[in-house]
PADOZA-766923 format. One record per atom (N, C-alpha, C, O): x, y, z. Coordinates in steps of 0.05 Angstrom, whole numbers, plus 5000, padded with zeros to 4 digits. Each point is the difference from the previous one (the first is absolute). Layout:
# residues N
XYZ...
***
This chain:
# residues 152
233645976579499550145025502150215004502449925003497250324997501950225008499650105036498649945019503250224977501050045037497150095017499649915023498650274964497350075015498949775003500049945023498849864960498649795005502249835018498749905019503650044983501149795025499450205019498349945016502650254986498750175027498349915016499949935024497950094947497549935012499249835008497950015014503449744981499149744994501549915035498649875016503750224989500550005023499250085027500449895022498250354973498250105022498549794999500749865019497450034966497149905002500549795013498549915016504449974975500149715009500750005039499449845018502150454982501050035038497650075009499849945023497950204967497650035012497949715008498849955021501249924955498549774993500749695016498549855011505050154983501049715016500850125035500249875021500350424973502150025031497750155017499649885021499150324975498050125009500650295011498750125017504849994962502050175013500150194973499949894978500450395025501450094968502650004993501949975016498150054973502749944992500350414985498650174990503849795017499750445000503550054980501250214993499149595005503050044988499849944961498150024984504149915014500549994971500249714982501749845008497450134980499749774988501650034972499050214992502849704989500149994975502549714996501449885015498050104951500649844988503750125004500650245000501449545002503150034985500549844985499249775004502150294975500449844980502649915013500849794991500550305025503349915004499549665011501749824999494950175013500249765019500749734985498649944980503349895026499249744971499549715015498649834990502950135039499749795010497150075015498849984979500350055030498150125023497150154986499950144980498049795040497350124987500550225004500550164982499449925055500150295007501150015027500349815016500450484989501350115020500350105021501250214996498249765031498850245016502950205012501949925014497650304978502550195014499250185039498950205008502549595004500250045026499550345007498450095016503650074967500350205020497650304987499050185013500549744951497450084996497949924997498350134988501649685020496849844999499650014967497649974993503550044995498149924967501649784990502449955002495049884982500849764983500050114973498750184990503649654998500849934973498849634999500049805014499350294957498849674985500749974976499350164983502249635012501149894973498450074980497949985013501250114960498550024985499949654988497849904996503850015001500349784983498049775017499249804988500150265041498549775011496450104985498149854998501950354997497050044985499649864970498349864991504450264997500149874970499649784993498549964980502649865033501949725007497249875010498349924984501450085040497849845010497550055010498549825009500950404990496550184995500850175036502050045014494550044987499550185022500349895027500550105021498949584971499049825019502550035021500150055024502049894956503450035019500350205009500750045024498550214953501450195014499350095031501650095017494449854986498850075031501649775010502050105010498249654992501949875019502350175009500650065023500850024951503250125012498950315020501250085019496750034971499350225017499350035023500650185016497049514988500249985028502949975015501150175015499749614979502449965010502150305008501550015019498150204963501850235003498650165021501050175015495949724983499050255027500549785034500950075022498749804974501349805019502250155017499850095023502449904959501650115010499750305016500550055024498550104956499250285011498650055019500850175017496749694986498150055022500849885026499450135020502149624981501749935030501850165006500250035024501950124960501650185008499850195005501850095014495450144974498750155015498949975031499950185017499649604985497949965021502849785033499749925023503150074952501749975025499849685004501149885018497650024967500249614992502250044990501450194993498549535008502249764997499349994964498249854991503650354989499649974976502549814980500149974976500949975036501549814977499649735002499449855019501050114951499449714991500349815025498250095014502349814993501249825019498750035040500349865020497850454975498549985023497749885004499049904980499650075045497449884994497850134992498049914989502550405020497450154999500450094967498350144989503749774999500250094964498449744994498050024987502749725022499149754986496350005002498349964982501550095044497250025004498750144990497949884993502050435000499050204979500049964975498250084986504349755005499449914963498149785004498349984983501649875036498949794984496650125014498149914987501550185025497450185009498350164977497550045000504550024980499850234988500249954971499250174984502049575006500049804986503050154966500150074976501649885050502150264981500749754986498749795005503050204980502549744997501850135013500250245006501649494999502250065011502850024985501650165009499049684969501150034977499050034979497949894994503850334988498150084969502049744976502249915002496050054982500649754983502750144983500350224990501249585011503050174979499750024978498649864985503650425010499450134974503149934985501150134983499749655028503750014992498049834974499550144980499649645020499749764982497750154980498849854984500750455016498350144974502150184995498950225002503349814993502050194993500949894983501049785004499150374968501150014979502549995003501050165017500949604965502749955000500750014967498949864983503750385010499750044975503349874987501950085012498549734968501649854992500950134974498650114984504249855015501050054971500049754979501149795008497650234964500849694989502850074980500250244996501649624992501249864992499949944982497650034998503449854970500349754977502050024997500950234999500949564997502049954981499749954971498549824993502950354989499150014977500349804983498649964981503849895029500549744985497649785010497849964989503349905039498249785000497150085018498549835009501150434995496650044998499350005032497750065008505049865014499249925024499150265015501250224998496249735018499350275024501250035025500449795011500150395000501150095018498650265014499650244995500049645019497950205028502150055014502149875003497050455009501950105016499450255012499150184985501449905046498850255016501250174994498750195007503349894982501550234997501049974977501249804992498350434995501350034970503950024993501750095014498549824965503049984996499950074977498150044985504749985010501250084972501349774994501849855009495850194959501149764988502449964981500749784992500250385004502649984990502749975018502250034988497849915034501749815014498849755007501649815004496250144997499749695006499349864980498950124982501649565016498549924967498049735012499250025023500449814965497449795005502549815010502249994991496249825036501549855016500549714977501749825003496650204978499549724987502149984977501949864999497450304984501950084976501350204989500450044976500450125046501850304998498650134982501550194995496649834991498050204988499950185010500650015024498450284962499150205013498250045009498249894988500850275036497450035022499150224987501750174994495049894998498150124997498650125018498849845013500850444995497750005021497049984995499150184985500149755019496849864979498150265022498750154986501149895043498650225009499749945026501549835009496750295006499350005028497849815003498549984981500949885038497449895005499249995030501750015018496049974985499350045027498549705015498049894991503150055027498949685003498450055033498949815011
***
């Protein structure tokens, strides 16, 4: 999905769930990593994680969108738009937003250095690379190998 189709996909949904247009800007940031999406108070346009489309289909991403016009359409209209008001709680669940997007910490690639000792063969995992010519194998002072990167 590129930036014209979320555009679009956003209008349809503030016309369709809210019964409001939505006249502002919609696009994807890649900077987002904790969070689906964003509403910016002082210009009215949302940013949306790209990774919640990748990751877990369309289905999430209209949840996180309702949820982002939520915000927008009460604060236009001078509601009570933050999390924690009633007239926000009552519009998501009206409108059938989610209220949290599923985490993306526990699908993030974590990349490991491995290790051998050349004598007795032992592995050694490790987050940050070293030089192996100052350190040697904890077991039998052998020399350390870097065998490569792996991604777990």
């Amino acid at each position: 999905m590129n930036q014209r189709e979320l555009q679009a996909l956003v209008e349809k949904i503030s016309i369709d769930s809210f019964g409001r247009p939505f006249r502002h800007q919609a696009t994807f940031n890649k900077r987002l990593k904790t969070t689906g999406g964003r509403y910016h108070l002082k210009t009215h346009h949302l940013d949306f994680n790209p990774q919640i489309l990748d990751v877990f289909g369309e289905e999430e991403l209209i949840g996180v969108i309702k949820h982002e016009l939520c915000h927008y359409h009460l604060h236009l209209t001078g509601r009570g738009y933050r999390h924690r008001d009633k007239d926000f709680k009552e519009l998501l669940q009206a409108v059938g937003g989610t209220r949290y997007v599923q985490s993306l910490r526990s699908i993030q690639v974590k990349k490991v250095w491995q290790y051998r000792c050349g004598a007795c063969g032992k592995l050694y995992i490790r987050q940050r690379r070293f030089d192996t010519s100052k350190y040697v194998c904890g077991e039998c002072s052998g020399r350390l190998h870097l065998i490569g990167q792996e991604e777990i």
